[in-house]
C-alpha positions in Angstrom: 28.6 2.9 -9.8 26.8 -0.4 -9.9 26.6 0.2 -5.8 25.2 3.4 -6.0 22.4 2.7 -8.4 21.3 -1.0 -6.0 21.5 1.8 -3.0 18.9 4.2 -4.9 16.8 1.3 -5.9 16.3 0.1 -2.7 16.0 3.2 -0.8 13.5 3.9 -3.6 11.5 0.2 -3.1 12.1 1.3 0.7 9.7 4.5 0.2 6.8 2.9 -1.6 3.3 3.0 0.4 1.7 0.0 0.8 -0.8 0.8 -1.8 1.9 1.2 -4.3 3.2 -1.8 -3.2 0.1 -3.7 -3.7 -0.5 -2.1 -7.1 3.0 -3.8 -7.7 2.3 -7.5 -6.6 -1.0 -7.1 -8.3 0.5 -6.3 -11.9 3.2 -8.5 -11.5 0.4 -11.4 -10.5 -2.4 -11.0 -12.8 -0.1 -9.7 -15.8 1.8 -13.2 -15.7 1.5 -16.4 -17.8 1.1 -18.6 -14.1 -2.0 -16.3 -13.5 -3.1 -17.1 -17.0 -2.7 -20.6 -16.8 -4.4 -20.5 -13.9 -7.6 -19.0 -14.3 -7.9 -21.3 -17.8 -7.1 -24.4 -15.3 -10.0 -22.6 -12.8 -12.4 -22.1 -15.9 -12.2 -26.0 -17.1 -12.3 -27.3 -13.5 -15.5 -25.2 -12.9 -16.8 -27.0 -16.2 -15.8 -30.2 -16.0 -17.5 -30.0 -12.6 -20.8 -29.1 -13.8 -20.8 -31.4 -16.5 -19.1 -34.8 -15.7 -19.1 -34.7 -11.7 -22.4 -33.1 -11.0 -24.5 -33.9 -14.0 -28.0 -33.3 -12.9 -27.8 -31.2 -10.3 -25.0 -28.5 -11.4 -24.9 -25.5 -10.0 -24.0 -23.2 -13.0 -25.2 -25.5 -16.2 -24.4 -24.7 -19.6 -24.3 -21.8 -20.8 -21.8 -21.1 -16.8 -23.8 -18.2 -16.4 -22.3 -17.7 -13.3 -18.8 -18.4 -14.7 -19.7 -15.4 -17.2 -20.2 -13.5 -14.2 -17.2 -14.0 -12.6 -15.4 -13.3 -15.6 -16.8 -10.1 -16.1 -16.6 -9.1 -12.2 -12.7 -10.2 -13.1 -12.2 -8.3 -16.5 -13.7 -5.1 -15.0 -10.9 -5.5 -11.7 -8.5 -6.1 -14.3 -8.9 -3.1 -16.0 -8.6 -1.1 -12.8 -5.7 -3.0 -11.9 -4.2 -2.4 -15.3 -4.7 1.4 -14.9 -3.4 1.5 -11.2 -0.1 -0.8 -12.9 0.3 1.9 -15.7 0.2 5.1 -13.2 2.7 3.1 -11.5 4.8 2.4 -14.1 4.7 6.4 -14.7 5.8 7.0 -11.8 8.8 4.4 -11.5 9.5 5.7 -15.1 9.4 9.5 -14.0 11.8 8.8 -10.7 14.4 6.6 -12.5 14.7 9.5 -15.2 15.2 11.8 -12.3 17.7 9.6 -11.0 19.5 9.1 -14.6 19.8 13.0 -15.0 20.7 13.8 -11.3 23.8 11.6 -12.3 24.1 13.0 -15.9 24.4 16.5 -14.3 26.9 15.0 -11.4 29.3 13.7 -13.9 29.2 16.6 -16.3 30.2 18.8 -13.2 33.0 16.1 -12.7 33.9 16.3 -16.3 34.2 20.1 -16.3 36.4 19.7 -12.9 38.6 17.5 -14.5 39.3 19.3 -17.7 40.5 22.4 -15.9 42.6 20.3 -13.9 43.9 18.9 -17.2 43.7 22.5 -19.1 45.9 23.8 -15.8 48.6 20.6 -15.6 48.8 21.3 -19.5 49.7 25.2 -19.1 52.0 23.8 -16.3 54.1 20.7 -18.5 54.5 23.7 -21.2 55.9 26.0 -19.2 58.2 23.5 -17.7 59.1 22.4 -20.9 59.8 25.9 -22.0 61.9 26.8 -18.7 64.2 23.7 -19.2 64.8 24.1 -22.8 65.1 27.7 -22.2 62.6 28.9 -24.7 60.6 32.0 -24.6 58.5 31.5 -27.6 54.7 30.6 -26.9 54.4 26.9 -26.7 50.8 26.9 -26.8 51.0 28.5 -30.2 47.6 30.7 -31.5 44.5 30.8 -29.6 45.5 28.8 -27.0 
């Protein structure tokens, strides 16, 4: 079972356009704690920059107007991103619930095989057992 499920994931990862693929290393990325860490480390470099290393002649002083700019230009990416990553999700969510009841319907077919190969070797033992002990009487006894 396990085989069958790594086969349909793969065949599934296999499909993906290279858009959807991108949508997926971009909301793995930025929805990470490395990213996070990250753009903090970027935000105090850019500071410390303009206010130890460069202290005349910065070029984004206090208030880091341009630092406020780049944030924004970020935060309004992000939320694109985060909306691509959520139709995304959608859809990985609406394919592996097709895949869960393709299977669901698969085994109940196999269930409803197997009981009437069960329901038949029953009828069979019980009219074996009847033949060898010689007795005509119903076995199966009412309603069966």
């Amino acid at each position: 079972m396990t085989g069958r499920a790594f086969t349909w994931h793969a065949e599934h990862k296999a499909s993906l356009s290279y858009g959807e693929r991108a949508a997926d290393l971009l909301r793995n990325g930025m929805g990470s704690w490395p990213f996070v860490s990250v753009f903090i480390a970027f935000m105090l470099v850019w500071a410390g920059i303009n206010i130890w290393i460069l202290q005349g002649s910065a070029w984004d002083p206090y208030p880091y107007i341009l630092l406020n700019l780049v944030r924004s230009m970020l935060a309004g990416l992000q939320g694109a991103i985060l909306l691509i990553a959520a139709k995304r999700q959608d859809a990985i969510a609406a394919a592996m619930a097709q895949h869960d009841y393709d299977t669901d319907v698969a085994a109940r077919a196999e269930i409803e095989l197997l009981m009437k190969v069960n329901a038949r070797q029953l009828r069979f033992l019980e009219q074996l057992v009847r033949s060898l002990t010689g007795d005509t009487s119903d076995l199966a006894g009412p309603g069966r």
